[in-house]
VOGU-3710 file (C-alpha; in Angstrom, 3 decimals, decimal comma):
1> xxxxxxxxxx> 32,738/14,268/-102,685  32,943/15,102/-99,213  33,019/18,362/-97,328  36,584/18,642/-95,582  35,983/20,361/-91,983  39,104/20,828/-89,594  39,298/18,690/-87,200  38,118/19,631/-83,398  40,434/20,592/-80,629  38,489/18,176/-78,350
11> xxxxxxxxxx> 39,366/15,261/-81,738  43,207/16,173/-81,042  42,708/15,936/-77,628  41,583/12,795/-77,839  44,370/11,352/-79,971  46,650/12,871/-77,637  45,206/10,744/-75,106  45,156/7,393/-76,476  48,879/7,920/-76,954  49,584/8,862/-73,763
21> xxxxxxxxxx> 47,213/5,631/-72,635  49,350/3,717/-74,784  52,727/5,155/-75,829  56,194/3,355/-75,221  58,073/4,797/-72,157  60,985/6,111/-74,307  58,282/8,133/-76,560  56,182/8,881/-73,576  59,021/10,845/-71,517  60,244/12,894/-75,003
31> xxxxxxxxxx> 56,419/13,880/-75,176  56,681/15,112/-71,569  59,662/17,287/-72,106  58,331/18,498/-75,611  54,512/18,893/-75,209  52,935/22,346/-75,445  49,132/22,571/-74,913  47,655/22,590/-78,249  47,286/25,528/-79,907  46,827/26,454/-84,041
41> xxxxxxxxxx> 49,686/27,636/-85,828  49,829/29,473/-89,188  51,169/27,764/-92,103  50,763/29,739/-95,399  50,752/26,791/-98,359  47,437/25,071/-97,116  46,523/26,041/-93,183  44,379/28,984/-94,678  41,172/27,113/-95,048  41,379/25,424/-91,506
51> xxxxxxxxxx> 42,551/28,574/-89,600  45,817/26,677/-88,984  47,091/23,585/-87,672  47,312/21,657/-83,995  50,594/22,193/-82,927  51,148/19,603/-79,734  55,059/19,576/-79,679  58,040/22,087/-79,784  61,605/21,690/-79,412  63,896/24,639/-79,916
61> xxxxxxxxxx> 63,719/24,362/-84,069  61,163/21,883/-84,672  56,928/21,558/-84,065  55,141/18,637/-84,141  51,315/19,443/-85,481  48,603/17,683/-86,869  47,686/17,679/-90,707  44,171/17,189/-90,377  43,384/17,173/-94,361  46,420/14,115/-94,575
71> xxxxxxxxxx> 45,097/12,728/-91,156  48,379/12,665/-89,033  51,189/14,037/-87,266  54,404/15,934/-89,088  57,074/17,753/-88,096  58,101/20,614/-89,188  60,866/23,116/-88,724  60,153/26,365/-87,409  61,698/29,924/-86,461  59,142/32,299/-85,761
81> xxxxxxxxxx> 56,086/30,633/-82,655  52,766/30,519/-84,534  54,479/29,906/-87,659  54,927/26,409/-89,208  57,910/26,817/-91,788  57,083/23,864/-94,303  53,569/21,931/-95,260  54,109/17,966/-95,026  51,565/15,364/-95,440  52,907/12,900/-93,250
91> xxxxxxxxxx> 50,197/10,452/-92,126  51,921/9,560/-88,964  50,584/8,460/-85,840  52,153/10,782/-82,676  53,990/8,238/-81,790  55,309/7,819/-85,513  56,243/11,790/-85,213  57,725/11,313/-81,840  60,251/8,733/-82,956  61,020/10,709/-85,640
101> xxxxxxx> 61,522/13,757/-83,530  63,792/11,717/-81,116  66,481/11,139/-84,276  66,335/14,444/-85,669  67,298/16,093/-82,217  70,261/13,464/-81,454  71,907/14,250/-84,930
//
C-alpha cells in the first residue's frame, strides 16, 4: 500500500491554473468574485493527518477546498474562517465545484 502525503501548495496551484487556462467564462468570472488565495483550513473528521485542507473559494456560507486523500474539489458549508464545517469526498474537478457552487448560491 501506498504512503498518503498531502498534496503541495505549489500541486493546488497548479490545478488552479489549468482551470483558469481552461475554464468556461460563466465559471471563470464566479471564480473571480469567489477566489481567496489558498490557504489550509481545519476540518476535525479527517484534516488532522494533512494539517488541513486547500481552501481556494469562499462565499459568505460556503468554501470550496480540495480533498486531497479523495483527489478533488468539495464544498462545504462553513461559519467560523479556518474552519470547514462538514468532510465530503467529492472527486470533483474545480470547475465541477464551481458549477455546483453557482446553484447553491442562486437558491
Amino acid at each position: 500500500m501506498a504512503t498518503w502525503n498531502p498534496i503541495s501548495k505549489t500541486e493546488i496551484l497548479e490545478k488552479i491554473k489549468f482551470f483558469e487556462s481552461n475554464g468556461a467564462p460563466v465559471l471563470i468570472s464566479l471564480w473571480n468574485k469567489y477566489k481567496v488565495p489558498v490557504v489550509k483550513w481545519q476540518e476535525k473528521e479527517y484534516g488532522s493527518k494533512g494539517n488541513g485542507f486547500w481552501v481556494v473559494a469562499t462565499t459568505n456560507s460556503f468554501v470550496v477546498w480540495y480533498n486531497d486523500i479523495e483527489e478533488g474539489f468539495n464544498i462545504s458549508e462553513y461559519k467560523t474562517t479556518g474552519e470547514i464545517d462538514e468532510y465530503s469526498c467529492e472527486q470533483d474537478d474545480l470547475a465541477i465545484s464551481l458549477n455546483k457552487l453557482s446553484h447553491l448560491i442562486s437558491n
